[in-house]
C-alpha positions as CSV (number, residue, x, y, z in Angstrom):
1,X,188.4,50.4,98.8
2,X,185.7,48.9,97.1
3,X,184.0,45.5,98.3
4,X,183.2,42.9,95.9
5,X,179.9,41.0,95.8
6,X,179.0,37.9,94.1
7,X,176.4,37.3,91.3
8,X,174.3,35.6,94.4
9,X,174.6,38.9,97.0
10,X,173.7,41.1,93.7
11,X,170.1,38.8,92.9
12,X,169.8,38.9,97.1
13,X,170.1,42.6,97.6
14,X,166.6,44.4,96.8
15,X,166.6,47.3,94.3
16,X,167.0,50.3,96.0
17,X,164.4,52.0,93.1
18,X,161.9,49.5,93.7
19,X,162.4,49.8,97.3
20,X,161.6,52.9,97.5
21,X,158.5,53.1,95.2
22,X,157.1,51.0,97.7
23,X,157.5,53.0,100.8
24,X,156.3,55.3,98.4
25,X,153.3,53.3,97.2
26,X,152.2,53.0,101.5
27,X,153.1,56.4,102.4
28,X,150.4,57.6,99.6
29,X,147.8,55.2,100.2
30,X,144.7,56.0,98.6
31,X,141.3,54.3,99.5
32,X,139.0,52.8,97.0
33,X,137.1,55.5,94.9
34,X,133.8,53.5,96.0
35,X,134.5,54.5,99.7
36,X,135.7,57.9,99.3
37,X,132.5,58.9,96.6
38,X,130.1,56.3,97.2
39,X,126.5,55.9,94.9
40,X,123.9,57.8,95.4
41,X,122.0,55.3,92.9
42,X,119.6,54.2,96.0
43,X,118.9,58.5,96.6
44,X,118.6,58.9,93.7
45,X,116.4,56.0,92.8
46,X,114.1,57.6,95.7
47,X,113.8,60.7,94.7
48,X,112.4,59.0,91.1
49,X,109.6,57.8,92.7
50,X,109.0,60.0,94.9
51,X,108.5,62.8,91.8
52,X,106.3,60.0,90.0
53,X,104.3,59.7,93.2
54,X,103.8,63.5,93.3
55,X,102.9,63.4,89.5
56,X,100.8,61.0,89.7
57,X,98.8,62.6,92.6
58,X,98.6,65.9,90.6
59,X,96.6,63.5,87.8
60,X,94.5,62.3,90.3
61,X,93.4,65.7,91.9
62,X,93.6,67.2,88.3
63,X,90.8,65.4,87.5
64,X,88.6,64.8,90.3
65,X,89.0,68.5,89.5
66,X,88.1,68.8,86.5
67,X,85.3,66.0,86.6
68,X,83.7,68.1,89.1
69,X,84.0,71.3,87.2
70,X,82.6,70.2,83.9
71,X,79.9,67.4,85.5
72,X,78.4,69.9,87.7
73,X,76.9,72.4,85.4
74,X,73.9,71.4,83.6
């Protein structure tokens, strides 16, 4: 035997299929990509200057070098 609902207990009664998508949804929670693989912009932003430090040091000893190489001969 079958029981008989009303047009108001059928709009009451959640969707079983959305129902489920949502235990669903919280049983496969996923953080936020930003947590899970976050920047490396600031190590990477480091390591920039430090290379241009380096470079720049190289310059400076490559010629003090080759000032004093050149200048010192007569």
């Amino acid at each position: 035997m079958r029981h008989n609902q009303t047009g108001e207990e059928l709009v009451n009664q959640p969707n079983t299929i959305e129902a489920g998508e949502a235990a669903e949804d919280e049983s496969h929670y996923l953080p936020p990509r930003s947590s899970v693989h976050p920047s490396e912009q600031t190590k990477v932003t480091r390591t920039f200057y430090q290379i241009l430090l380096l470079l720049f040091l190289l310059l400076v000893v490559g010629l003090g070098w080759w000032g004093i190489e050149y200048t010192s001969k007569p």
